[in-house]
N, C-alpha and C positions, 0 to 999 in steps of 0.2 A: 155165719159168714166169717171167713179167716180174716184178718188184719194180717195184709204184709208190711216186713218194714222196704222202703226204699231208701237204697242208697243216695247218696247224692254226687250228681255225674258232674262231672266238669265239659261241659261241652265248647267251650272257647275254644281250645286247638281244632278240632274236628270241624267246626263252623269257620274258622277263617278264611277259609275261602269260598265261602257262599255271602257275606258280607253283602248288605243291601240286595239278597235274592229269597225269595222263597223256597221252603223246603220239605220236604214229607219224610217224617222222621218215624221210627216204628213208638210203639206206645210206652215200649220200657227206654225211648230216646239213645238207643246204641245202634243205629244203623239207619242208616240215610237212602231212600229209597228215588228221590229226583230234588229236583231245583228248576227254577227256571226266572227269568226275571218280574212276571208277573204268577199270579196265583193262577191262571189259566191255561199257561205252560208249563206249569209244575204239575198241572193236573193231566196234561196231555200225555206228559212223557212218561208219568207213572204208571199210565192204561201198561195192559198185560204185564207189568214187574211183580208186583203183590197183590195179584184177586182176591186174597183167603184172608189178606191180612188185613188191620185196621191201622190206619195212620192220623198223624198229627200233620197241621201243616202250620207253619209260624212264619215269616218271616225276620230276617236277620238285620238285626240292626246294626248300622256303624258301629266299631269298636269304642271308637272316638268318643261316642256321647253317652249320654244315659237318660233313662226311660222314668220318670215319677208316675204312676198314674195317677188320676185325681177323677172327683166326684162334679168337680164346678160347673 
């Protein structure tokens, strides 16, 4: 099996405006294929955009705050 490297993408400007929406982003995260404000409308809208393709879906957090995960 190959090891790729990846680069690391800056996706701030590109996401600013999906800000607290959900998103389907392709797998290498350079192309945005829907949004929507729930996960269920993001899922809606992307039917017929990319059948062949496999996506990511995240949701977009406030710029504002920031995210710690934790185990507790």
């Amino acid at each position: 099996m190959k090891n790729k490297i990846i680069k690391s993408i800056d996706l701030s400007k590109k996401l600013r405006t999906y800000e607290n929406k959900w998103v389907a982003l392709s797998l290498d995260y350079r192309k945005i294929f829907s949004s929507g404000k729930t996960l269920e409308e993001a899922i809606k809208k992307l039917q017929g955009k990319c059948e062949k393709e496999k996506v990511i879906f995240f949701k977009v957090l406030p710029f504002d705050m920031a995210y710690v995960p934790s185990n507790v």
